[in-house]
KOLLUM-523596 format. One line per 2 residues: number of its first residue (from 0); their letters; for each residue x, y, z of C-alpha. Coordinates in pm, 1 decimal. Each point is the difference from the previous one (the first is absolute). Layout:
NUM	A	X/Y/Z  ...
//
This chain:
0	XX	-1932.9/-3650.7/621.9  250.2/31.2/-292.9
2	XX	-207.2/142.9/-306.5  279.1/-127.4/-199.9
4	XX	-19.6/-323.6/115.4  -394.2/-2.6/-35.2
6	XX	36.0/76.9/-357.3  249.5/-255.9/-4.9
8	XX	-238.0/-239.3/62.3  -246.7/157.1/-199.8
10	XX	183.9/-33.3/-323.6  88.5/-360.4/97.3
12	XX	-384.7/-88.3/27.2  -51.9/164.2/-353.9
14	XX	303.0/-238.1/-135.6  -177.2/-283.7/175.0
16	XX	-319.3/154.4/-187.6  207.1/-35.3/-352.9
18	XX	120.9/-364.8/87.0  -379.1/-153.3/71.3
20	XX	-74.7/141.4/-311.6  262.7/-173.6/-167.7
22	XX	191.0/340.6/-91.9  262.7/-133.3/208.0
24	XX	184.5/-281.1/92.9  -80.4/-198.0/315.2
26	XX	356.8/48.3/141.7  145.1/342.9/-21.8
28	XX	206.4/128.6/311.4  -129.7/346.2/106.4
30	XX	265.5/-7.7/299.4  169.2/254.8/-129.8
32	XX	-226.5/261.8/-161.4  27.1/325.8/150.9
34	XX	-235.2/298.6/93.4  146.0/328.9/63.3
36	XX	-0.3/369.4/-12.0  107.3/115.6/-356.9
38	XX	367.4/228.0/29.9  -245.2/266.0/-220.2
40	XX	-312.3/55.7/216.1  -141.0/134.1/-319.6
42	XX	14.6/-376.1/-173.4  -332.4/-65.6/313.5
44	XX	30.3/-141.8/332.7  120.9/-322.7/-57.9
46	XX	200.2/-222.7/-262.8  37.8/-363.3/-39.1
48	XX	225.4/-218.4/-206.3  -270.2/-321.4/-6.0
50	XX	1.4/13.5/-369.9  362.7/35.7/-62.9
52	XX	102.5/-284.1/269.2  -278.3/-243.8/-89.7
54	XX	-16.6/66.1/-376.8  263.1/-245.1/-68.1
56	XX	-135.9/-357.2/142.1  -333.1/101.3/-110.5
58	XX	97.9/8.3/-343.8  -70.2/344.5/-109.6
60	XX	92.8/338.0/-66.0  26.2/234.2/307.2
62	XX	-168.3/285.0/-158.9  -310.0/-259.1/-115.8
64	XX	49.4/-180.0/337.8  -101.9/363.0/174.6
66	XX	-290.4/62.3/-217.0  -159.5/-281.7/140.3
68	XX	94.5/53.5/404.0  -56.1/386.2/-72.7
70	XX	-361.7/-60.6/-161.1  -80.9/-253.8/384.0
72	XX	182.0/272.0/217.6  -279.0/295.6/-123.6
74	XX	-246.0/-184.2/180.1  142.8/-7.1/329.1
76	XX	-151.8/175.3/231.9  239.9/319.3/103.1
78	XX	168.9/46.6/-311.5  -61.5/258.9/-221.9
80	XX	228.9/1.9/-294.0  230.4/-307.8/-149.0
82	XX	255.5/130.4/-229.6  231.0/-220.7/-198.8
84	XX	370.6/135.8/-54.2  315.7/-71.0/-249.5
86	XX	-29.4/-390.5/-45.6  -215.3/-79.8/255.2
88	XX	-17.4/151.5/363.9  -320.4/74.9/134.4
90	XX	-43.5/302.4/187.1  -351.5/69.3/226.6
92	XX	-89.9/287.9/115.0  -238.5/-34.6/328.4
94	XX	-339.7/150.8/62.3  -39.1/232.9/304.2
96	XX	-212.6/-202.1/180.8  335.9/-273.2/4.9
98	XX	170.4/215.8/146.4  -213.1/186.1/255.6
100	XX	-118.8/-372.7/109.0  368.8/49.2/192.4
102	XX	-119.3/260.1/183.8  -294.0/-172.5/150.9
104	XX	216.0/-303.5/33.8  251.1/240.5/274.3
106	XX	-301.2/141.2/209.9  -93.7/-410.0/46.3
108	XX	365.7/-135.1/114.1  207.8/289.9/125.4
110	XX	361.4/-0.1/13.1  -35.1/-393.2/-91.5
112	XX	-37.7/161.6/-330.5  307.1/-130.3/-189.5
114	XX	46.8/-328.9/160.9  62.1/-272.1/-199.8
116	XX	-21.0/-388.0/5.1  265.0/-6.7/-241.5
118	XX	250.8/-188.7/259.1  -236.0/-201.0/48.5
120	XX	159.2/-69.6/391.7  311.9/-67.1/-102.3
122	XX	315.7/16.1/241.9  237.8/234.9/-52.0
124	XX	298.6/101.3/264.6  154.3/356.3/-38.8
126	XX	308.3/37.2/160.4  93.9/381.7/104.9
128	XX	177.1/232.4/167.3  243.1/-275.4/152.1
130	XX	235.8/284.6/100.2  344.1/-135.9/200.5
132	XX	-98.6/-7.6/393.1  254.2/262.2/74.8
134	XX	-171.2/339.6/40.5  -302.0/169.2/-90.0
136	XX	-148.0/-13.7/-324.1  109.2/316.1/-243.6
138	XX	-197.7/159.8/-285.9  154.9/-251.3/-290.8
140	XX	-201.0/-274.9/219.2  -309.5/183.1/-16.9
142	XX	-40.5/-21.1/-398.3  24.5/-333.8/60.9
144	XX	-191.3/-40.3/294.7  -257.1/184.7/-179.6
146	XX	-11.2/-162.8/-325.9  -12.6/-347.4/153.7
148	XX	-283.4/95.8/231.4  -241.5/172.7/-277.6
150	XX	91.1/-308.3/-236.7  -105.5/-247.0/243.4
152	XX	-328.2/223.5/37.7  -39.8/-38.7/-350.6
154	XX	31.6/-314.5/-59.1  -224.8/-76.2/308.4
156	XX	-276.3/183.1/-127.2  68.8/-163.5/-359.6
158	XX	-79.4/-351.8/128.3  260.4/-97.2/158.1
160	XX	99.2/-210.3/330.1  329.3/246.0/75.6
162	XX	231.1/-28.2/297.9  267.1/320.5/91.4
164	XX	304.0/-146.0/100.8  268.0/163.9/141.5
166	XX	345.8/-200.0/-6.9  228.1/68.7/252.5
168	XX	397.8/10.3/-66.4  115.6/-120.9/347.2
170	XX	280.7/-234.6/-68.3  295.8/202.6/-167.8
172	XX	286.3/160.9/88.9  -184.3/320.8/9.5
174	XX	-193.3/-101.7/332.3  377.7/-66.4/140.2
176	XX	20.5/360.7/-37.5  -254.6/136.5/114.7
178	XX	47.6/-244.1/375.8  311.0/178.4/-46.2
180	XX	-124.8/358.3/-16.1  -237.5/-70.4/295.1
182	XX	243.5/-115.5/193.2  171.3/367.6/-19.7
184	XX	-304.7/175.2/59.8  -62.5/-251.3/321.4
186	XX	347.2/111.6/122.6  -109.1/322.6/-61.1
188	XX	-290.9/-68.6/175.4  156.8/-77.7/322.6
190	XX	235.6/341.5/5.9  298.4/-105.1/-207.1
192	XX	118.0/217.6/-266.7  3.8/-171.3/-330.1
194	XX	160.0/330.1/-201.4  -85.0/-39.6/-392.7
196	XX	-202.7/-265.3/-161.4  289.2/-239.4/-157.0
198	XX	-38.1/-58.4/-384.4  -191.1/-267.8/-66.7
200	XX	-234.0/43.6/241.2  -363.3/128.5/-15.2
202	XX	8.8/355.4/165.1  -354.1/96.3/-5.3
204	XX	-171.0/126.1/305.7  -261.5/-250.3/28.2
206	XX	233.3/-237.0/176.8  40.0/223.6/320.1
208	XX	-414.9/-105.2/100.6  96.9/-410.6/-4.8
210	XX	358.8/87.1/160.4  -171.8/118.6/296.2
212	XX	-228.6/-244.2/-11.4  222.0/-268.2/-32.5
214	XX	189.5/160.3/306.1  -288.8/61.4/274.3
216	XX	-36.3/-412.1/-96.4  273.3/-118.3/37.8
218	XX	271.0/238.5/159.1  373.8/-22.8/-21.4
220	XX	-43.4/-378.4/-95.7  128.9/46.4/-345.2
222	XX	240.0/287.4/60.3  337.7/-230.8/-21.3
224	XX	-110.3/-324.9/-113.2  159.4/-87.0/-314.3
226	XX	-229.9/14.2/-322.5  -68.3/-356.4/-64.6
228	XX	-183.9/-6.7/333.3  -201.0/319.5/-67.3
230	XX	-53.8/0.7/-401.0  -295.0/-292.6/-29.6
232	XX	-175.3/204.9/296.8  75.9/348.6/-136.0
234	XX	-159.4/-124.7/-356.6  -285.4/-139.1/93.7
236	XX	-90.6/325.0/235.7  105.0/225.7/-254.1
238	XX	-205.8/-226.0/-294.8  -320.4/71.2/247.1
240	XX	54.0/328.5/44.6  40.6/124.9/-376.4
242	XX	-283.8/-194.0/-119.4  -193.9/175.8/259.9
244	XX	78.8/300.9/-136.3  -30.1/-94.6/-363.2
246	XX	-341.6/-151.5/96.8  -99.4/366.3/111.0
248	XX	106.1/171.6/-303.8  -186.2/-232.0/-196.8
250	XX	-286.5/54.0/217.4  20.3/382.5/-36.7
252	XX	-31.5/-28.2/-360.2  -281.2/-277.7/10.6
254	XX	184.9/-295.8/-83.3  -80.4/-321.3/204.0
256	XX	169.5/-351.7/-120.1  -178.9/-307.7/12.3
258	XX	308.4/-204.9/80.9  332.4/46.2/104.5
260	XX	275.8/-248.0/-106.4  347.3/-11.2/140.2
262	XX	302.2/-114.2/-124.3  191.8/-87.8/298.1
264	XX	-365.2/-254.9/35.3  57.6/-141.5/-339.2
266	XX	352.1/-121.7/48.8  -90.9/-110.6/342.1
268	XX	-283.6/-212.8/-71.0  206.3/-109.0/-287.4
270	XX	-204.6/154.5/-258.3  315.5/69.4/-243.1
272	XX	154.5/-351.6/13.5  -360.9/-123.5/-93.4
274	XX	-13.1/245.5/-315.9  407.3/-87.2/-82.6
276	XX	-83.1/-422.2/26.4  -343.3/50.9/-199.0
278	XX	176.4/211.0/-265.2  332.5/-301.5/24.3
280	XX	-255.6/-283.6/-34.4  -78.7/208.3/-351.5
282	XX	326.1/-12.7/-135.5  7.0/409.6/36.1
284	XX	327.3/29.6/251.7  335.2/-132.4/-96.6
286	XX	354.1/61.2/165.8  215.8/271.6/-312.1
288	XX	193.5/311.0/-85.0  -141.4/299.2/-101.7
290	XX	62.8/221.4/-263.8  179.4/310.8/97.3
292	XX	-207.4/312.2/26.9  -90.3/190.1/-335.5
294	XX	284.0/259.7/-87.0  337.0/14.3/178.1
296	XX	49.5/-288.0/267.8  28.3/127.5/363.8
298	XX	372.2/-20.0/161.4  -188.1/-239.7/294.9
300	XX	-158.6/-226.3/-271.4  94.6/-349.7/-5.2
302	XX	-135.5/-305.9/-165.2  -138.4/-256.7/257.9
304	XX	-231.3/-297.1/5.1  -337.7/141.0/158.7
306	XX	-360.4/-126.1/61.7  -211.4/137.6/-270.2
308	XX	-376.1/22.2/-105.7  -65.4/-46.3/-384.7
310	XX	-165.7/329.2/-9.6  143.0/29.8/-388.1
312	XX	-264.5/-297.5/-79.8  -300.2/203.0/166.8
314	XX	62.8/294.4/-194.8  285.4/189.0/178.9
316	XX	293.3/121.0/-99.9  239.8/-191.7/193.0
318	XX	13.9/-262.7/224.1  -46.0/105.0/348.0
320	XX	233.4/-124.9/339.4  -200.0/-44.6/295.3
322	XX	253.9/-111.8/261.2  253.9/258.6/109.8
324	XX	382.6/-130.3/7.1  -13.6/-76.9/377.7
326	XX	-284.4/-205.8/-104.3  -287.4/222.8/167.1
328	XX	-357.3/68.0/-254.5  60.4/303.9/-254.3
330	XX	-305.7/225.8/11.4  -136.4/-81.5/-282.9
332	XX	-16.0/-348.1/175.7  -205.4/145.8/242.8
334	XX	-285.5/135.8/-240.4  -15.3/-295.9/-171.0
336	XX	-123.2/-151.0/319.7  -229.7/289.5/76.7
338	XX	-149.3/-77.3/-322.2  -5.8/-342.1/2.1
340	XX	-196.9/64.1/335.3  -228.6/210.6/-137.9
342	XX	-67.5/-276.1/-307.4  -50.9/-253.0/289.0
344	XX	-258.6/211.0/170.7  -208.3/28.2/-287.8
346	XX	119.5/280.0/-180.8  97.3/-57.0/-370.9
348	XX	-57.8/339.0/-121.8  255.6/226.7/148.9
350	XX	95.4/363.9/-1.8  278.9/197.2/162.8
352	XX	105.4/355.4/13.5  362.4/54.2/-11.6
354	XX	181.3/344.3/48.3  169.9/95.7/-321.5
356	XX	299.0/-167.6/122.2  -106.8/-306.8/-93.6
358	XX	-30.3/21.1/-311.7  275.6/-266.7/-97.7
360	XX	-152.0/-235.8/239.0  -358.1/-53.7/-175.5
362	XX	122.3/-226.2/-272.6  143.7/-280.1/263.7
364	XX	-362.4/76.1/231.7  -188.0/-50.5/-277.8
366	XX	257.4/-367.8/-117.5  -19.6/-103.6/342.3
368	XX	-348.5/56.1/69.4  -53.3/-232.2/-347.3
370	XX	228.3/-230.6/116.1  -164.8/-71.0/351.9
372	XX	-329.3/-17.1/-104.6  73.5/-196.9/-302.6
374	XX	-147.2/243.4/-213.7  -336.1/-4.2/196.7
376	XX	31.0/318.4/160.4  81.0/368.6/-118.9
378	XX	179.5/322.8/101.7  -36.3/366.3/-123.1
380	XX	278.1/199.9/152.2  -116.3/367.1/17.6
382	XX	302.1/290.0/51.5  -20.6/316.9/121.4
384	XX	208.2/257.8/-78.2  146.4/298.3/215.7
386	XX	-165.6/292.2/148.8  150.9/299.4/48.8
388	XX	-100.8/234.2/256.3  -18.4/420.2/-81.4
390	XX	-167.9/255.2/219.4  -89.2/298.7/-196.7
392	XX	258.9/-135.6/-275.6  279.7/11.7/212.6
394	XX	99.5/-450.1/82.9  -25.2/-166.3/322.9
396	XX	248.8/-229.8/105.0  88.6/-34.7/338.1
398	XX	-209.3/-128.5/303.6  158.5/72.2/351.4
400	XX	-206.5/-294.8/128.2  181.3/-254.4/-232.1
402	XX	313.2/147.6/-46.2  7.1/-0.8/-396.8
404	XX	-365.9/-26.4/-141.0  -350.6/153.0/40.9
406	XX	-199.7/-230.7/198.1  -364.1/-97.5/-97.2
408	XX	-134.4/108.5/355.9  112.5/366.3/-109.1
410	XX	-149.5/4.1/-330.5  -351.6/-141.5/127.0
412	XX	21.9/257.8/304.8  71.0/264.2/-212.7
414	XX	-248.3/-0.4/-288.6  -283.2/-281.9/126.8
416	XX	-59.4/-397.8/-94.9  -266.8/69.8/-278.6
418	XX	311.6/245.3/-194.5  236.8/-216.1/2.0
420	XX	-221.8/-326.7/-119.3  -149.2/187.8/-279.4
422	XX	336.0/167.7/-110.0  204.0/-319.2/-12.8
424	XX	-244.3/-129.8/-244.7  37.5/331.2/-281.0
426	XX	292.6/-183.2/-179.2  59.8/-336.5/-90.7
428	XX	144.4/-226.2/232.7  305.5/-47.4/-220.3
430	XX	60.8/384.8/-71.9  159.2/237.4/254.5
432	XX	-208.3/203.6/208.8  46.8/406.1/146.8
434	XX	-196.5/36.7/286.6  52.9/396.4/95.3
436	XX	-186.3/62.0/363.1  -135.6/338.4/-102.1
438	XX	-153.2/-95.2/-316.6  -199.8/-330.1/125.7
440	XX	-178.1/249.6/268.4  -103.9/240.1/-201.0
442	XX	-348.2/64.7/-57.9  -8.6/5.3/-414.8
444	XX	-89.6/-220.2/-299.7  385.8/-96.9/-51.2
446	XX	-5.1/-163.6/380.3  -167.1/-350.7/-165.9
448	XX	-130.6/-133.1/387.8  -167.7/356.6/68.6
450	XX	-156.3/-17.5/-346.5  -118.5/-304.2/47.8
452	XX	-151.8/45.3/351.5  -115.4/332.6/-88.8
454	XX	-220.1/-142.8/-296.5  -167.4/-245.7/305.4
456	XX	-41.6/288.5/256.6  -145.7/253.1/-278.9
458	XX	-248.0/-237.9/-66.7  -60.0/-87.4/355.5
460	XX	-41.7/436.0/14.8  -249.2/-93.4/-307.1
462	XX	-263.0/-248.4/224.3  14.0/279.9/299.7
464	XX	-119.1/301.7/-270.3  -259.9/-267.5/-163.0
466	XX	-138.5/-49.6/389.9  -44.4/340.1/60.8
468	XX	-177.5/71.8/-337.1  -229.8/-291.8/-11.0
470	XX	-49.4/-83.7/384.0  -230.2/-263.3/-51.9
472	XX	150.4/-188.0/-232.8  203.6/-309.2/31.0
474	XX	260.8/-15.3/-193.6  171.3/-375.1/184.2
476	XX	115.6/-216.2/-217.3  -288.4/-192.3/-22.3
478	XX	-220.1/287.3/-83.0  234.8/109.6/-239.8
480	XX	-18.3/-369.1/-220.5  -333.4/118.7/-94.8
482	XX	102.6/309.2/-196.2  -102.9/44.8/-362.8
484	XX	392.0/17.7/-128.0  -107.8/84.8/-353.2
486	XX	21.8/345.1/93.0  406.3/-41.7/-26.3
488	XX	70.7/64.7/-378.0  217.0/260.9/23.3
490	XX	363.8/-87.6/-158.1  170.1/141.2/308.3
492	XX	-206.6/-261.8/241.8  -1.9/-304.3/-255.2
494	XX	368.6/33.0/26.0  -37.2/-41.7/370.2
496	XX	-194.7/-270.4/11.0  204.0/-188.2/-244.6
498	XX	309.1/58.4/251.7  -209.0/-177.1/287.5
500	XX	-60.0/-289.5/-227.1  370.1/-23.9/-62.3
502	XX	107.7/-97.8/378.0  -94.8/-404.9/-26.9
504	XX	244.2/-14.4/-274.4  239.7/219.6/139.8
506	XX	9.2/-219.5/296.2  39.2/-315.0/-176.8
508	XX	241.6/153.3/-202.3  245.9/121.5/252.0
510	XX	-30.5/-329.8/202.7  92.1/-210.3/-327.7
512	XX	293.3/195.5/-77.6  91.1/10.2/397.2
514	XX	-11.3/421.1/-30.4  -165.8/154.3/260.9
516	XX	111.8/391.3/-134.3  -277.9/-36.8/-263.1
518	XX	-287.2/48.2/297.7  168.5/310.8/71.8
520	XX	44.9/113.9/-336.4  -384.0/-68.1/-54.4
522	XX	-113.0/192.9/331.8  175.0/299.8/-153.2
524	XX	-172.8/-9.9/-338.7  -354.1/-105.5/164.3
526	XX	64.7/292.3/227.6  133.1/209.2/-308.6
528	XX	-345.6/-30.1/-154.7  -204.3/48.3/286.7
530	XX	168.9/336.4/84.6  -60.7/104.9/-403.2
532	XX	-362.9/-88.7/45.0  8.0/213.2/319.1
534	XX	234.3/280.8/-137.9  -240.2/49.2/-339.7
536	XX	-349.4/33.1/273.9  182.3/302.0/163.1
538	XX	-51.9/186.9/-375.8  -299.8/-161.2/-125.8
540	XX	-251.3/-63.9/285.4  -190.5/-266.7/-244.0
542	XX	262.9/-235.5/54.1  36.0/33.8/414.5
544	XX	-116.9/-299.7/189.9  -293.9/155.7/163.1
546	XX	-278.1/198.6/-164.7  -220.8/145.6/284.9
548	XX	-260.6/-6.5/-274.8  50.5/-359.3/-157.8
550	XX	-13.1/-292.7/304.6  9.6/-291.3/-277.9
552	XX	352.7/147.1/-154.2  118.5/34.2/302.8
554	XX	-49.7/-296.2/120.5  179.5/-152.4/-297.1
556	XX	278.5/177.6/18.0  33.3/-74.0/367.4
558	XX	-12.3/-339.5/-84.1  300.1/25.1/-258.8
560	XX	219.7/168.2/245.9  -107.1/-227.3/301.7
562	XX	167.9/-267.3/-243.1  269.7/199.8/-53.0
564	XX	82.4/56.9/386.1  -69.6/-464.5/35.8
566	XX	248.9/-56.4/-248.7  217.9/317.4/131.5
568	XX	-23.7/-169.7/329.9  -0.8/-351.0/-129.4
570	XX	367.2/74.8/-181.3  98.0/182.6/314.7
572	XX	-75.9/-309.7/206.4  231.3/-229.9/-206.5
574	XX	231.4/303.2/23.0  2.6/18.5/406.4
576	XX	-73.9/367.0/-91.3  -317.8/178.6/281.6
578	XX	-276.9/104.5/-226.7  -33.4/352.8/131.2
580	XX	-355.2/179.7/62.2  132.1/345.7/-7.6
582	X	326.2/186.0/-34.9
//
């Protein structure tokens, strides 16, 4: 349960309160009054703006307006203070009880603790990862791959109905290629020397497996055919094969799609012509010349008539072709019918994760996506910038798998699934990320993942020591629920227990604003505090979890840091990150 929404709720019952009395007006909207933490924890432990938003329409002053809501509010149950600030913000300040209430409120749900009905089942498709068919996935997938997956976690266990989608690029010129590049490495295959990898090619080594393969098949069938009678064949095995192997990265790092779309599908079922004549029965395509690019015009620019999408009238900043000169769909053609598809299965809240690349292509997504649904559906376009690879300091470029990149196989392989998860999620999606190999395996507090999992496995350690020293106690869950918690007054575990109340908002929070780096940010700090609480028992043995001497204390305190470990474990979960039992 969010405490912040509960007092929500609470201060609209004491408006409702004012309005039978006839203090208020019958008709005030409260949609918009706000309960959070104050920026200065020293103003209490939470603020609202009730007075200030509502003052207005009821036809007072703000300031006289939170006399009245303050005077209510210091009779519900759980607060302990109501303070009234510059012109008329009310701050509360909570009684322990409210907050240790949390505690018994873990020990009854688990790692469920945190889940929210604020989606309320809604269907939302997150498109990921979507990496080109044509070799293994390499480490500037995996932020991707990563923050898709954890934000489709979120939202999931924020209320909503989500689908992971991955959307396969299997109709461009780029899968002409790579047929192309088999074919050498099928040639190969069969004893011929091929000599150096021509430019333009894809040189990596991962080619040689499916060249053999291809040639214990089939033979010399393809050796001196001509390519139009090998290049449809050659695609379509080499298509397979990638996403075979991209399927097994993603699998090595936990990531399973619900749904995989592909391209070379869409046209063929004549999913883009459906999309083009929806969005020409609109009025939004028309036959006209473009603009020449911003800055100096390119020597091979030309004016000519071309079929365009009105993207300018959706909120782009130009219009947009999507037929190519020879009369073929432009990409962008393409994902307007994978979107359009995705509106027509049910899906009109959207969200894609696009390399950093992309970043000039979000404004025509985001036009197109309003055009096709007619403004029923919605997009959020998430990017992720680079990461750069060090070991020991020193970068990591090259991959002699690939040929020119570090693959994601040989990052996972190298430092473990639950590292690389956690560590993609210590920056921002949108800021660029070091990963350095030796310093996200090191056992310290500046290594964020073993932090983290060291909090859960100290605590873990904790439960062992309180077995030995009280053998025939139980200290389950259930058992614990029945502690008297009024023993926790220190300021050192208040603070605690405050942070465990914090993770239903944090959830809801970083599944509104679609960032899933927040749950790792608060694992750190939750983790932060525990390993305080911990550090300050090694000097002052009144403040260690057990007291061989004091069974109700300890049983309290176990109770506070079994909470600690469910919402460790419940963040962890939504993370894809093992909850570890010791280290």
């Amino acid at each position: 349960m969010n405490v912040f929404s509960q007092l929500k709720s609470d201060i609209e019952g004491q408006i409702a309160v004012l309005q039978t009395e006839g203090i208020l007006s019958g008709d005030l909207d409260v949609s918009r009054v706000t309960v959070e933490p104050p920026r200065d924890p020293s103003h209490g432990d939470a603020a609202t703006n009730a007075a200030m938003l509502l003052a207005k329409g009821a036809g007072m002053k703000p300031r006289d307006l939170a006399e009245k809501l303050a005077e209510k509010l210091r009779t519900v149950s759980g607060i302990a203070a109501v303070e009234i600030a510059g012109p008329g913000f009310i701050n509360l300040r909570m009684a322990n009880e409210f907050w240790l209430s949390q505690i018994t409120e873990v020990l009854n749900v688990g790692t469920e603790y945190g889940n929210s009905p604020m989606g309320q089942g809604e269907r939302v498709n997150v498109e990921y990862v979507s990496a080109n068919p044509t070799g293994p996935m390499h480490v500037g997938h995996c932020r991707g791959a990563v923050v898709g997956d954890v934000l489709a976690n979120l939202l999931s266990k924020a209320g909503y109905d989500v689908t992971k989608e991955y959307y396969v690029n299997d109709a461009g010129a780029q899968v002409d290629v790579l047929a192309r590049s088999l074919h050498l490495r099928y040639r190969e295959a069969l004893g011929q020397n091929i000599g150096t990898i021509p430019a333009g090619l894809y040189p990596g080594d991962y080619l040689v497996a499916p060249g053999k393969k291809l040639a214990a098949r089939d033979g010399d069938k393809w050796v001196d055919q001509p390519e139009e009678s090998w290049l449809q064949e050659f695609r379509g095995f080499a298509i397979a094969e990638m996403m075979g192997l991209i399927r097994d990265d993603l699998a090595q790092l936990g990531v399973e799609h619900d749904v995989f779309t592909s391209e070379a599908a869409l046209v063929a079922a004549g999913k883009v012509q459906s999309a083009f004549d929806f969005l020409e029965s609109k009025g939004d395509i028309y036959v006209g010349v473009l603009e020449p690019p911003k800055g100096k015009t390119p020597e091979d620019w030309e004016p000519r008539p071309q079929t365009l999408f009105r993207s300018t009238e959706f909120g782009d900043d130009v219009d947009r072709p999507l037929k190519k000169s020879d009369g073929s769909w432009t990409y962008f053609a393409s994902d307007i019918a994978c979107h359009f598809d995705k509106y027509e299965r049910g899906f009109a809240n959207m969200i894609d994760i696009f390399g950093a690349d992309h970043g000039g292509y979000v404004k025509r997504m985001k036009a197109a996506t309003k055009a096709i649904t007619s403004g029923n559906g919605s997009l959020d376009v998430k990017l992720c910038q680079l990461v750069n690879l060090f070991d020991n300091g020193e970068p990591v470029k090259m991959s002699k798998r690939s040929g020119t990149f570090v693959t994601l196989n040989e990052v996972v392989e190298q430092v473990g699934k639950d590292v690389v998860r956690f560590i993609m999620l210590t920056r921002k999606n949108d800021a660029t990320l070091d990963f350095d190999f030796a310093k996200v395996t090191e056992q310290s507090k500046d290594n964020p993942v073993f932090y983290v999992q060291y909090a859960h496995a100290r605590i873990c350690s904790v439960f062992r020591q309180a077995a030995e020293a009280f053998r025939n106690v139980d200290f389950s869950d259930a058992a614990l629920v029945g502690s008297d918690l009024s023993v926790l007054d220190s300021d050192e575990e208040m603070r605690l227990v405050r942070r465990i109340a914090e993770w239903p908002r944090i959830v809801e929070q970083a599944a509104t604003a679609h960032e899933p780096h927040r749950i790792a940010f608060f694992l750190s700090e939750i983790s932060a505090d525990f390993h305080s609480l911990w550090n300050r028992g090694r000097d002052n043995t009144e403040l260690r979890f057990i007291k061989a001497d004091d069974l109700a204390t300890t049983q309290a305190r176990l109770a506070m840091i079994r909470a600690v470990a469910l919402v460790i474990a419940s963040g962890l979960a939504v993370v894809g990150v093992s909850p570890l039992e010791e280290m």
